[in-house]
C-alpha positions in Angstrom: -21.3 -7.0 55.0 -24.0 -5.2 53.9 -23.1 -2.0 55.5 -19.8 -2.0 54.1 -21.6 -0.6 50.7 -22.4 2.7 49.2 -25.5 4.4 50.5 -28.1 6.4 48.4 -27.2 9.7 49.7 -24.4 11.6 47.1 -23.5 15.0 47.0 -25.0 17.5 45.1 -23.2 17.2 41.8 -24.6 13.4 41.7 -28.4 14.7 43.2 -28.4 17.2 40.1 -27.4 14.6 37.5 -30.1 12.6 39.7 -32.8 14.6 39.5 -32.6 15.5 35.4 -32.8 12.0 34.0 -35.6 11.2 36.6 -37.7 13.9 35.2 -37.7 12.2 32.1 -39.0 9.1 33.8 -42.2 8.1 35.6 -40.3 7.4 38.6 -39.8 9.6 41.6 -37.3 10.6 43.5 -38.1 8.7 46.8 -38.5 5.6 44.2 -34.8 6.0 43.7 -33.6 6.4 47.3 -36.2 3.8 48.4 -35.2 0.9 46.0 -31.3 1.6 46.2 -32.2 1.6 50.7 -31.6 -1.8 50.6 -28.2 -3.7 49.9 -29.9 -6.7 48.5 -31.9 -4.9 45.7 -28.5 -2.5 44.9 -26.5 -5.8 44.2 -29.4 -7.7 42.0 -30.1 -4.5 40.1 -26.4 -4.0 39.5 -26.5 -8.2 38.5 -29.7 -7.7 36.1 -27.9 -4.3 34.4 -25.1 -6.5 33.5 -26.9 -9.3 31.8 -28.2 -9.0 28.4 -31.0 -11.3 28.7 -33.8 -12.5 31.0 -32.4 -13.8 34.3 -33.8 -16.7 36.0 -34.5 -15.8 39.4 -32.3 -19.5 40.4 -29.4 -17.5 39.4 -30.4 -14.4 40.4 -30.5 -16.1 44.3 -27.1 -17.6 43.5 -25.4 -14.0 42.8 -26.9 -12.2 45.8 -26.0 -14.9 48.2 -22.2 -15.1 47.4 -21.8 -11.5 47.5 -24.2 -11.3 51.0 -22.1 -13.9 52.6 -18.5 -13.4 50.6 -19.4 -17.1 49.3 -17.8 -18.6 46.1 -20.4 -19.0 43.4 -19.4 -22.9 43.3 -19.3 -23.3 47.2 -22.7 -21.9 48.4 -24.3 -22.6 52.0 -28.1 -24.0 51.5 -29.5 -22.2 54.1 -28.2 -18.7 53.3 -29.2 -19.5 50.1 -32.5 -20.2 50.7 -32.9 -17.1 53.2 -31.6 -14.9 50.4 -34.5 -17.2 47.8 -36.9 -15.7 50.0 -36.4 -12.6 50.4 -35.8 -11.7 46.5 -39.2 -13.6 45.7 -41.2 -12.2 48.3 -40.2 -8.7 49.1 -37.5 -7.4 47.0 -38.0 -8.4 43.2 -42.6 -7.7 43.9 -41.0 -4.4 45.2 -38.9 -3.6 42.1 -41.2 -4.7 39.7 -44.0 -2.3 41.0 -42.0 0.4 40.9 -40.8 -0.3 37.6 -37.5 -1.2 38.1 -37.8 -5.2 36.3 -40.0 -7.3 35.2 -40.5 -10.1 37.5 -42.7 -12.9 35.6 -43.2 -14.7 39.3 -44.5 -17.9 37.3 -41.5 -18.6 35.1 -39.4 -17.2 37.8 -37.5 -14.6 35.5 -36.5 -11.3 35.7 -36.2 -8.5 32.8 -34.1 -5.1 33.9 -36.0 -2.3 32.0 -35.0 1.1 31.5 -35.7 2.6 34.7 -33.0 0.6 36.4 -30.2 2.9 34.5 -31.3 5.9 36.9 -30.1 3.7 39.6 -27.1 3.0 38.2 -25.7 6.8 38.6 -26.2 6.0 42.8 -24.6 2.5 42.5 -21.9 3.7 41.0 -21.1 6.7 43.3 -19.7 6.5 46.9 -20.1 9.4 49.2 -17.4 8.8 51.3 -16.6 11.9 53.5 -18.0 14.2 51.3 -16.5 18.0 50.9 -19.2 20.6 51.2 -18.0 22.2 47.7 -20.9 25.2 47.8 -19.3 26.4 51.2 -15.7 26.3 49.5 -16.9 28.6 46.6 -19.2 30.8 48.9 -16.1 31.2 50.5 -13.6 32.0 47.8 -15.9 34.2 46.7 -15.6 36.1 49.9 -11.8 36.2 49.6 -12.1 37.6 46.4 -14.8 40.3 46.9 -12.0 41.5 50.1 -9.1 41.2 48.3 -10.5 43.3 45.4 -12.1 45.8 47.7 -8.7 45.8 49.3 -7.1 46.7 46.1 -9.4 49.1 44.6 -9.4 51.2 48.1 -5.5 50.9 48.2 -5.9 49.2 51.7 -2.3 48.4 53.1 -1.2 45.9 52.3 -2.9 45.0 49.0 -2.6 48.6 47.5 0.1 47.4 45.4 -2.5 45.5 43.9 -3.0 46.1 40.1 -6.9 44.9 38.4 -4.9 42.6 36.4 -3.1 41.1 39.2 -6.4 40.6 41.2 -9.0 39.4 38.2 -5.5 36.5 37.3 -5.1 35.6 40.7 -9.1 34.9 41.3 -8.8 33.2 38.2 -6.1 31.0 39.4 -7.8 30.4 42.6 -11.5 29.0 40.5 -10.2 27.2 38.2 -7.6 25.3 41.2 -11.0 24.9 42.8 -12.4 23.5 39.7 -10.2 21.0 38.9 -10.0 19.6 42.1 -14.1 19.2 42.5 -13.7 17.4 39.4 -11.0 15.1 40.4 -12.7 14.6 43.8 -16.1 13.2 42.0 -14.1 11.3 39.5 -12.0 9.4 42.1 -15.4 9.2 44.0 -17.4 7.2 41.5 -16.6 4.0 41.8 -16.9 1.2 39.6 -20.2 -0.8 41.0 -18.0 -4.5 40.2 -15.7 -3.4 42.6 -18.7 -3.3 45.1 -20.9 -6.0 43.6 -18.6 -8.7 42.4 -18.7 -12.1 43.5 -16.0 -14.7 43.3 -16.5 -17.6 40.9 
């Protein structure tokens, strides 16, 4: 199931947005790509964003494990629920917490989401699918429209009949088509992180 969901790699739209909140932070880069690597830790951060208090780590397990094994929340298997106990107490929440990510009180067992976790969030929310390489699509119109207007202004056959107007309204037509699609493309492309996280009750 796990490899079903979104990965940390975007395109560079998303790696922009990335990169300028993460300067504001004390968190790297790699800290980003490393803690979203795993499926476990992308479904309990997207949990712990959700809530708007401390989460007991009991819960925490319960969440994880019906979305790792497409269990009901009321119907659990023991034993995947104790594999999925251990691996948030002793690798994944220790991880998260020393990179900043929570708060993980290992005593009282909870868990506090702090601000560093919203970073995340733009990754968890975006799914790469098969990705359009939109730098090579302007490169290229760009291209077109440096020939077509060198076309024109030499009176090249057969774009001679080619007026500056016509030219500069056409390019103009082409970029902003361009435009609006990259747009729609990243908009239909971020999806909503319940759809990938949710759990049945």
């Amino acid at each position: 199931m796990e490899t079903n969901h979104t990965t940390v790699e975007g395109s560079v739209g998303i790696e922009t947005e990335v990169d300028t909140v993460i300067g504001r932070s004390s968190l790297s880069r790699d800290d980003v790509f490393e803690a979203l690597s795993n499926g476990r830790r992308r479904c309990a951060l997207f949990y712990l964003q959700e809530q708007s208090a401390p989460v007991a780590l009991s819960e925490l397990v319960d969440h994880v494990t019906a979305w790792q094994y497409d269990q009901p929340l009321t119907n659990l298997n023991p034993s995947d629920r104790m594999c999925i106990y251990s691996a948030l107490r002793q690798v994944h929440l220790p991880y998260l917490d020393a990179t900043g990510f929570v708060e993980y009180d290992r005593e009282a067992g909870m868990i506090t989401v702090t601000d560093a976790a919203r970073y995340a969030k733009l990754y968890l929310e975006y799914d790469p699918g098969n990705d359009i390489p939109w730098s090579w699509l302007y490169a290229g119109l760009v291209a077109i429209g440096a020939i077509l207007g060198g076309a024109s202004y030499l009176g090249t056959y057969p774009f001679d009949w080619l007026g500056g107007h016509l030219v500069i309204a056409i390019l103009l037509g082409v970029f902003g088509t361009a435009a609006f699609g990259h747009l729609l493309y990243e908009h239909r492309n971020r999806r909503s992180a319940a759809d990938l996280f949710g759990v049945e009750r």
